[in-house]
C-alpha positions, 0 to 999 in steps of 0.5 A, a space after each residue: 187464382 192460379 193456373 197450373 200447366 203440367 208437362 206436355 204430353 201428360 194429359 189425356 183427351 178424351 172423345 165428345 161423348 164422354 162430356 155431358 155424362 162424366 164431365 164435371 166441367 162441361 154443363 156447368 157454369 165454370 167459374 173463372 178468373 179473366 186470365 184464366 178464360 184466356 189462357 183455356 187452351 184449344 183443341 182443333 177437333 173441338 174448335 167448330 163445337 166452341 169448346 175450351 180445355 182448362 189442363 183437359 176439362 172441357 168447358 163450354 159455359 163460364 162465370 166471372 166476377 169483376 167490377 165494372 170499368 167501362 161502359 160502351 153502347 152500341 147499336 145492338 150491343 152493350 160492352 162492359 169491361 171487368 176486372 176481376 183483380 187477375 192480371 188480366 180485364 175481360 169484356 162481357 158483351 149484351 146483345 141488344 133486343 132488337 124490334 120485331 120486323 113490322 108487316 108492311 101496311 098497305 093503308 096507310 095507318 101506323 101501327 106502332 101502338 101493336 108493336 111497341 112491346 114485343 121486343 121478344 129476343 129470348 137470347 138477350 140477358 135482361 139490362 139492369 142499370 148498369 154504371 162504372 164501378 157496379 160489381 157484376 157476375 157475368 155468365 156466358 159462352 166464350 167468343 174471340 173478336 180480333 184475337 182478344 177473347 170476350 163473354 157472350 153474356 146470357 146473364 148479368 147479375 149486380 152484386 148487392 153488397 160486398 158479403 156477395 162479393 166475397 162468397 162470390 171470390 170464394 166459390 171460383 176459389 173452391 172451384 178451382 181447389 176441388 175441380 180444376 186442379 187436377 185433371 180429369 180421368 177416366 178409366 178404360 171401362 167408364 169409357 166403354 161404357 160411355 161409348 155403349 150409352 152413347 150409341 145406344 141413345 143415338 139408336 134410340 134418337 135415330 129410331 125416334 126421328 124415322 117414326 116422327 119422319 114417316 107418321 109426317 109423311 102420312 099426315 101429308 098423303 091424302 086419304 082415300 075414301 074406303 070402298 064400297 061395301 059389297 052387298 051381300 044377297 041370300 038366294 032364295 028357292 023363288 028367286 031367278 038363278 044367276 046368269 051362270 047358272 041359267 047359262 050352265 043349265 041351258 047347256 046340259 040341257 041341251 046337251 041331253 037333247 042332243 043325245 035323245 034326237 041321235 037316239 031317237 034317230 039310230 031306233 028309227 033308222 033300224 026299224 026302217 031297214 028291218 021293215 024293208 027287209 020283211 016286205 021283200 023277203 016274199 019276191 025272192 021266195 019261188 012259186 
């Protein structure tokens, strides 16, 4: 397999929201030779994001095939190298499953048999007996350790027989042919639309987590209780009237009291005066 370079300047980035939808790179297993894995070029606006560019293919995820060289064991981790006939040998690194962390026990009893097998590391590849001159496919993302660039494996596949070796050859030899030779394109209209799709759906993930984010906050507030239902009593004819009532009734009451006895007392003022009036009238009269 061979890398083609065009001219500088020729080639055209496009944005990260363009990658997952139109990409035919980027969530794909890219299948690579090691001398093309170190040859992917970088962008610093995509150094953070660990993303490589094969001309302007975005790539995140490679495959390569080669046979197995050296072997070296650590403590967490298993290095193969491969080569893969390229030029150029590459190391495929295995993390090791690590033992969980076991409780401290105050009692003294070992608790080994609880423990023994939870090794529950679920970005492990599975180890199968791996052995110098085993061909394996390899499958991972791209680290750099001491500017040498590696694969973080996250599968490691033993080729049976030679058949699977060379199907293997053949399919990053019509990947190449069919996707990476030319580069990626895109015109203006599939990146508006994109750009519309994207927003939209940070939108909708926005909205999405408000809703998740207030539905938490009431399970954290407590609950009051309801209040009381108020009771709702018909007053019948027999019944004692309400305060206000009694209290209004008075009132009038004795408003209309008020009234009668000033009445009652102008009547009786008059007729005092008048029967005062009839009984002198006889000493102002001569003999």
């Amino acid at each position: 397999m061979t890398t083609t370079t065009p001219p500088p300047g020729q080639l055209e980035f496009y944005p990260s929201y363009c990658f997952a939808s139109a990409s035919p790179t980027y969530g794909v297993w890219a299948k690579l030779t090691a001398a093309d894995v170190h040859r992917l070029s970088e962008r610093k606006e995509f150094v953070a994001q660990n993303i490589y560019f094969y001309l302007n293919h975005p790539i995140r995820w490679v495959c390569v095939t080669g046979v197995v060289v050296a072997v070296d064991e650590y403590d967490r981790r298993t290095v193969l190298s491969l080569d893969d006939g390229s030029g150029e040998g590459i190391e495929a690194v295995c993390e090791k499953p690590q033992p969980p962390v076991r409780p401290a026990s105050n009692d003294g009893d070992n608790n080994d048999d609880k423990y023994h097998n939870n090794n529950n590391n679920s970005n492990a590849p599975t180890e199968p007996d791996i052995d110098t001159g085993t061909v394996v496919r390899a499958k991972g993302s791209i680290s750099t350790f001491r500017n040498v660039r590696q694969i973080l494996a996250k599968r490691i596949e033993i080729l049976p027989d030679t058949q699977s070796e060379v199907r293997a050859w053949r399919a990053a030899t019509k990947f190449e042919a069919e996707v990476l030779v030319q580069p990626w394109v895109l015109c203006e209209e599939e990146i508006q639309d994109l750009w519309r799709r994207a927003c939209g759906e940070e939108k909708e993930t926005t909205s999405r987590k408000n809703a998740e984010r207030k539905k938490s906050r009431r399970k954290r507030r407590p609950e009051l209780p309801p209040p009381p239902p108020r009771e709702s009593r018909r007053v019948d004819a027999g019944d004692p009237p309400a305060p206000a009532a009694t209290a209004a009734r008075n009132t009038s009451r004795s408003t209309a009291e008020d009234d009668e006895e000033r009445k009652r007392k102008s009547r009786k003022k008059k007729n005092s005066h008048r029967h005062h009036r009839h009984h002198r009238e006889p000493d102002t009269l001569g003999p």
